[in-house]
N, C-alpha and C positions, 0 to 999 in steps of 0.2 A: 564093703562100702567103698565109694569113690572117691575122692574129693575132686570136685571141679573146683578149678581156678576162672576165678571172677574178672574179666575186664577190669582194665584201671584205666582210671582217668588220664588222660596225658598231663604231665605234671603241670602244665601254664594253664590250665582249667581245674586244676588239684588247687592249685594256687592260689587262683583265683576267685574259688568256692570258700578258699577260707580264708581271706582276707576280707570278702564280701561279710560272711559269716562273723569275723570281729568287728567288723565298723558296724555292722547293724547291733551289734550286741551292747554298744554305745550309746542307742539313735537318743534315748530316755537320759544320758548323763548330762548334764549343763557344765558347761565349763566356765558358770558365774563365781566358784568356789576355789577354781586356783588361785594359784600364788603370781604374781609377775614370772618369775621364773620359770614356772610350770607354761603359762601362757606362750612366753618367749620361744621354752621346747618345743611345745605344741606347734606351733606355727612353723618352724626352723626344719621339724621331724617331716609337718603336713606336704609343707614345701617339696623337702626331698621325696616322698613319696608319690606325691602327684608326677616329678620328673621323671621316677624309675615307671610310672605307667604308662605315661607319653610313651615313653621309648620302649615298653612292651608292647603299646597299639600300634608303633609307627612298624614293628617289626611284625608282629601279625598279618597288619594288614598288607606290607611288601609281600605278603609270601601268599597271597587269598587269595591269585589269580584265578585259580581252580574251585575253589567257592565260588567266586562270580563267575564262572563258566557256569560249573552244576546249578546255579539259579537262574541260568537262562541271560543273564547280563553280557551287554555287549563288551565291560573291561569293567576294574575293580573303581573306578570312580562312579561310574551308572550303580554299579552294585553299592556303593557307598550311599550313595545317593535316594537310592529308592529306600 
């Protein structure tokens, strides 16, 4: 027998599959039931988290020159754009 070795996801699509994967596992929670304090983390936690993905999209998309080529885009703003 063989064992083939499976392709892996590059880890910031690893990543990102299961961060997706928790927040939808969510969508059904109402957060009418927290505490103030709980609310305050929530938001404080949300916060920080929206900013660490800013700044994995802004580095992505710096580096997708070559996507927008392979999609036929004249630069990575057209390719944004469409």
């Amino acid at each position: 027998m063989v064992a083939q070795l499976l392709p892996q996801p590059h880890p910031i699509l690893a990543c990102l599959d299961q961060a997706a994967e928790l927040v939808h596992g969510v969508r059904d929670v109402q957060p009418l039931f927290m505490t103030p304090a709980e609310k305050t983390a929530a938001v404080e936690k949300l916060a920080r988290l929206e900013a660490m993905t800013a700044e994995l999209n802004l580095r992505v998309v710096a580096a997708a020159g070559d996507a927008a080529h392979e999609a036929g885009a004249r630069d990575t703003g057209g390719w944004l754009a469409s």
